[in-house]
N, C-alpha and C positions, 0 to 999 in steps of 0.2 A: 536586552532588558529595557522597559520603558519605566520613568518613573510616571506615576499614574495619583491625582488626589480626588479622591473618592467620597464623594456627599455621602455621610456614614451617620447611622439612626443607634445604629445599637439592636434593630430588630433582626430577625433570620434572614430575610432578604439579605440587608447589605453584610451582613457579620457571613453568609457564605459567600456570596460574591468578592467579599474580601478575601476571604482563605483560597477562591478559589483562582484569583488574581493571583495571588502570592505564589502557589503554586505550577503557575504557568511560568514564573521566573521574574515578576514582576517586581518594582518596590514602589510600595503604595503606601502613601499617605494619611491616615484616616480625616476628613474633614468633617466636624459634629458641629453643625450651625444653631446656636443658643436662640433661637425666635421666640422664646416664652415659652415651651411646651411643659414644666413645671415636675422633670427629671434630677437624674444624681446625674450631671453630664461630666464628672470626673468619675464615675463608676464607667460609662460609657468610653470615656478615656481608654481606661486601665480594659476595659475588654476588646477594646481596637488594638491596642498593644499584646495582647496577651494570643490576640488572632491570627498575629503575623504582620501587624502594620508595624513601617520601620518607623515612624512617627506620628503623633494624633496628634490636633490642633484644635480648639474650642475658642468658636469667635462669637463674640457677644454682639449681636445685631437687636437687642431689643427697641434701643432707643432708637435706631436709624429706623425699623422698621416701622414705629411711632408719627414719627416728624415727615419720614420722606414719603412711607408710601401710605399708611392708613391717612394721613389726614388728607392728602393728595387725593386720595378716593371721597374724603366727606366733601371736599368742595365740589367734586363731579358729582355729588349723588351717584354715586355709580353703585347699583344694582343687577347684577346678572339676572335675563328674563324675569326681572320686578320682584325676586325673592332673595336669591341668594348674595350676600354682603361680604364675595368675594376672600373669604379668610385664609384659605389655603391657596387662591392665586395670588393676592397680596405677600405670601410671604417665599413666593421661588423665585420671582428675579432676585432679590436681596441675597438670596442664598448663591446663586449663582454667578451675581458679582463677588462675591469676599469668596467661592467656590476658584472663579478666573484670576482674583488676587493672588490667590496663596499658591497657582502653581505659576505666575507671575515671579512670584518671593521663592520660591522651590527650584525654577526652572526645570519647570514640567512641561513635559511633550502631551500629555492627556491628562482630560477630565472624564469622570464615570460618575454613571446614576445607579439607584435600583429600580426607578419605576418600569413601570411593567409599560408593552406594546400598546396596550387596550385604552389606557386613560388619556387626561390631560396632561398629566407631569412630566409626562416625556416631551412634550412640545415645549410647554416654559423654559425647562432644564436647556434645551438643547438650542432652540432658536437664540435666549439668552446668551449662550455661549458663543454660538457665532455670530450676533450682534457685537459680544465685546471685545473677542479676539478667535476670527475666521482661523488663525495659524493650530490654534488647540486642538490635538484629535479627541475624537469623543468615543468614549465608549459604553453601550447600551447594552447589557449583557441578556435581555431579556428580548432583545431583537437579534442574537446571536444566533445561529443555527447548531454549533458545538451549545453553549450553555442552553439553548432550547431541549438538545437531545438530550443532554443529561440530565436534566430538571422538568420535569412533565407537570409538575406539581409540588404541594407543602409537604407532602412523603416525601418525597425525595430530595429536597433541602431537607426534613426533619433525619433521613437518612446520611445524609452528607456531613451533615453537623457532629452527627455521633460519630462518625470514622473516623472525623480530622479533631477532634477535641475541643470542638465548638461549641461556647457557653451558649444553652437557650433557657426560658423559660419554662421550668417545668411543668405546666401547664398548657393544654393545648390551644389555650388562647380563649379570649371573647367570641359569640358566635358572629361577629363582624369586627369590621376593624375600624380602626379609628386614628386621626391628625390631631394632634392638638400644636396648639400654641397660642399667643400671647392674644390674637383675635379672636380666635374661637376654638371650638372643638367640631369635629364633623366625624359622622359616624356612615358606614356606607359596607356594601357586600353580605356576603352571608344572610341570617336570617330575613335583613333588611331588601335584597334582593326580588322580595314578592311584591310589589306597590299596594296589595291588597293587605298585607298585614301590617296590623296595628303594633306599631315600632315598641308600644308598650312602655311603659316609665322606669325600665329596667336600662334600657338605652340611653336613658341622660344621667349623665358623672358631674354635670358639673353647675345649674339653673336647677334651684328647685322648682317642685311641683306648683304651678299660678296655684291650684286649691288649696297649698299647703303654706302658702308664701305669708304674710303677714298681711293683720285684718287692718292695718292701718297706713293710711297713704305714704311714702317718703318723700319729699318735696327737694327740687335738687335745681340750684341755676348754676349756668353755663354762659360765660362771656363768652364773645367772638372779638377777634380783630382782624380782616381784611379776609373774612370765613375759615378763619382756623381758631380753634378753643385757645383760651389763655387763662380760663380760671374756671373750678370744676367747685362747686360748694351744695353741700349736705347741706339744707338748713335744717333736716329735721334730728340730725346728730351733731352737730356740730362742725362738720368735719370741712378741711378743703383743701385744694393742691392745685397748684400755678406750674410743676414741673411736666411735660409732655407726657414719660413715662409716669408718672404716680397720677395726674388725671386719669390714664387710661385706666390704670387698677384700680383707682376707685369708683370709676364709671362701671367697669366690669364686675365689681367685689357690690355696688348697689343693685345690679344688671341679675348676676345672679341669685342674690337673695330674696330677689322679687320675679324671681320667676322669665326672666322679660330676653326675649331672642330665641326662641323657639323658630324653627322651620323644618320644615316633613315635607318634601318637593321632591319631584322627577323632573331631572333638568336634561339639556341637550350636550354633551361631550362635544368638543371639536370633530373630533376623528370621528363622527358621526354617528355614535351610540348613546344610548337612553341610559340615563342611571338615577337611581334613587339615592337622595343624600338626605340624615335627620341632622340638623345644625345648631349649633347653641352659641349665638353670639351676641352676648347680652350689654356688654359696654358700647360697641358700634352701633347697637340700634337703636341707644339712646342717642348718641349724639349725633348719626344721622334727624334723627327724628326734630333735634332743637336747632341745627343748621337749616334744615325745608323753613323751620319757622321762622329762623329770622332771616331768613332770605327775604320771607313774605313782606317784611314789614321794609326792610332797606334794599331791594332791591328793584331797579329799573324793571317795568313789564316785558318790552321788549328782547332787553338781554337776557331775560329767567327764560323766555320762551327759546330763545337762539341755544341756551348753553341747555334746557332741558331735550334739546333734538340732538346733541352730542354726548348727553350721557349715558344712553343706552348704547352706543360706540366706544365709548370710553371704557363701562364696563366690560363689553365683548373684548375690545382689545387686551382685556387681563387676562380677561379668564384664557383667551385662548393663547396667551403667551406672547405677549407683543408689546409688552413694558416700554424696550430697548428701541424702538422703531423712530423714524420722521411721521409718521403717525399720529402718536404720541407724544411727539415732541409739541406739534401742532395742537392739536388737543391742550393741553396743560398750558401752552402759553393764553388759549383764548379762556381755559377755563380761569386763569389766575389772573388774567383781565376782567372777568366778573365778579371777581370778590374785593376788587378792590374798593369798596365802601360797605362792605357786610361786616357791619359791627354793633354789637348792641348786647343784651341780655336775654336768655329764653329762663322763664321758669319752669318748669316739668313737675308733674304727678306720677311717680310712681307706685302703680296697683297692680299684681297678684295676675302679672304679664301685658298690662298696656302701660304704654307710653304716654301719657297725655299732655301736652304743651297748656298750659293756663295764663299762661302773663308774658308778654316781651314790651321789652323798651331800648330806643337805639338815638343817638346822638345824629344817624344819616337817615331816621327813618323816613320815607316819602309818603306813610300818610298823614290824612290832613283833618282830624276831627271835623274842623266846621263845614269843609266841602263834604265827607261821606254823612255826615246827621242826618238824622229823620227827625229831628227836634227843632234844627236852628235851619236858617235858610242860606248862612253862610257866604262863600266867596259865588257860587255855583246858582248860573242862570237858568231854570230848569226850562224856560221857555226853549232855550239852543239846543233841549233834546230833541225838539219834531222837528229841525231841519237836519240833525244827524239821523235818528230814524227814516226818514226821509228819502236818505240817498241810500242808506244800506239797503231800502226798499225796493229801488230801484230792479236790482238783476232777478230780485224774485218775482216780480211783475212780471217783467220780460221771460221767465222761464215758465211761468203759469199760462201765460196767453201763448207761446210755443206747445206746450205739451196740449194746450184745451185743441187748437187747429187741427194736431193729430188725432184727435180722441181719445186723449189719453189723461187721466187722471192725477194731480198732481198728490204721491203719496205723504207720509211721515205728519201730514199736517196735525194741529193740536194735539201734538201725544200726550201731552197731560195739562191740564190750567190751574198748574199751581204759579205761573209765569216761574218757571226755572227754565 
């Protein structure tokens, strides 16, 4: 008999996998990881115990998931191919460290998933685990050859469930499925499957409708200190929060009632399949949105340009499971060396699903009114532009009198003369 702790949802997936654990001779664990998903997770509890687990455990990871890995992500900018704002890779290494503590605390020989072969979750889950402790057996029961044969499909878990006395849902479910937690909500499969149909407004739970959202602006600043928020204020309610966890729910409770984090994309899976995901993550896009801008105002050029050519690695490393890694490590020390003077205020408009940035002001900010004016002449000798002109002229001369000797046309010139 192996004791085995098992990342437990509460959904048909892991509620048979567990009966079906049990009855291979097993004692299993239940582990229901609290990420914000907005459940009865002592109902959840009580039906991991009722299924056969010899003990359930409910670990509360909101605030870690807050402090250590969402704001970790706003100082990277880190966007999955320029859309997606990571919400459900943000919250599986977290899961699967306090997953590696508690059979640490158990003294468990295995850890178990439910995700399935096809996605990404089996790689976070898994790679995390043997990033934290290689000795852990894993078990994957959806890459199983026995649980393959006997499970072909949702009949045959929805037939399994009724044998062994397994509580489901009596309904056959949403015509797709859906993540939630404290980041976001992402909805994916079924109906949503066809990239040609319009996901429809029956698919978002949780951001109302931008046409239905309110006709009047919300206006909302956001302090930074060394590129992480430290003070979230309403001005147009009143409201404000300096605590990690209550910023984000108020960022998210302004996010959705204004309509604002919407995404409807086809993204790239690691395991190298296409899928369609509609996303609703309405507090991170905001304050992704007021970190860009104060970056703009306090941050070196050249460092925004260095740490903007790691963020698209940065993200990649989430999504595809790579939290854990010297990678990563590398990454986050260089990223957290460029925030060390991103401090200042963003003001923000929010309308009826944009974001809009209107006002910042920063204590490190580098710019310099009287040198950028068109008004004043300032510290700035505009004569020292024709000799920087000048030189950068230089390699294009030299490539226009090359291509003339061949006969060849120098293209792209004057694409437009608005001088942008």
């Amino acid at each position: 008999m192996s004791k085995i702790i098992l990342a437990y949802s509460g959904g048909l997936d892991t509620s048979v996998i567990l009966k079906w654990l049990v009855e291979k001779g097993n004692d299993v664990i239940a582990y229901i990881a609290d990420v914000g998903q907005d459940e009865n997770l002592e109902a959840v509890k009580a039906k991991a115990l009722a299924t056969g687990a010899s003990k359930a455990v409910v670990a509360d990871l909101k605030r870690e998931l807050v402090t250590d890995y969402v704001f970790a992500a706003v100082k990277a900018n880190a966007v999955y191919e320029g859309r997606y704002l990571l919400g459900t890779s943000l919250a599986r290494p977290i899961i699967a460290k306090a997953q590696v503590a508690l059979a640490h605390a158990e003294e468990a020989t295995h850890v178990a998933h439910g995700s399935t072969g096809k996605g990404n979750d089996q790689v976070r889950f898994e790679l995390s685990y043997a990033a934290l402790d290689p000795a852990l057996k894993v078990i994957s029961p959806w890459k199983d050859p026995e649980f393959l044969a006997a499970f072909k499909g949702r009949p045959d878990l929805l037939a399994y469930a009724a044998a062994h006395g397994v509580e489901v849902k009596a309904s056959a479910g949403k015509p797709f499925s859906e993540d939630a937690n404290l980041i976001h909500i992402s909805h994916e499969s079924g109906i949503l499957e066809d990239p040609d149909a319009d996901a429809g407004e029956g698919v978002y739970s949780w951001t109302v409708d931008p046409i239905k959202a309110p006709d009047a602006q919300t206006v909302v600043e956001i302090t930074f200190k060394d590129g992480l928020p430290i003070t979230v204020e309403d001005r147009s309610h009143g409201l404000s929060a300096t605590d990690p966890l209550d910023m984000f729910r108020l960022l998210n409770d302004l996010g959705a009632r204004n309509g604002i984090g919407r995404v409807d994309m086809v993204e790239n899976r690691f395991v190298g399949v296409k899928s369609r995901g509609v996303y609703e993550t309405p507090g991170l896009t905001i304050l992704l949105a007021a970190h860009k801008d104060i970056e703009g105002i306090a941050m070196d050029r050249e460092v925004m340009r260095l740490r903007d050519m790691l963020s698209p690695k940065f993200a990649e490393f989430v999504y595809n499971g790579f939290w854990f890694s010297p990678e990563m490590d590398f990454l986050m020390a260089a990223i957290d060396k460029s925030q060390e003077v991103v401090d200042g205020v963003v003001r923000l408009a929010l309308y009826k699903g944009n974001v809009m940035p209107i006002a910042r002001r920063s204590h490190s900010s580098l710019y310099d009114q009287a040198l950028s004016s068109m008004d004043i002449e300032g510290g700035f000798d505009q004569t020292d532009s024709r000799g920087f002109i000048a030189i950068n002229a230089i390699r294009l001369k030299a490539h226009h009198v090359i291509m003339a000797k061949r006969g060849k046309k120098v293209t792209g010139l004057l694409r437009n003369g608005n001088g942008k």
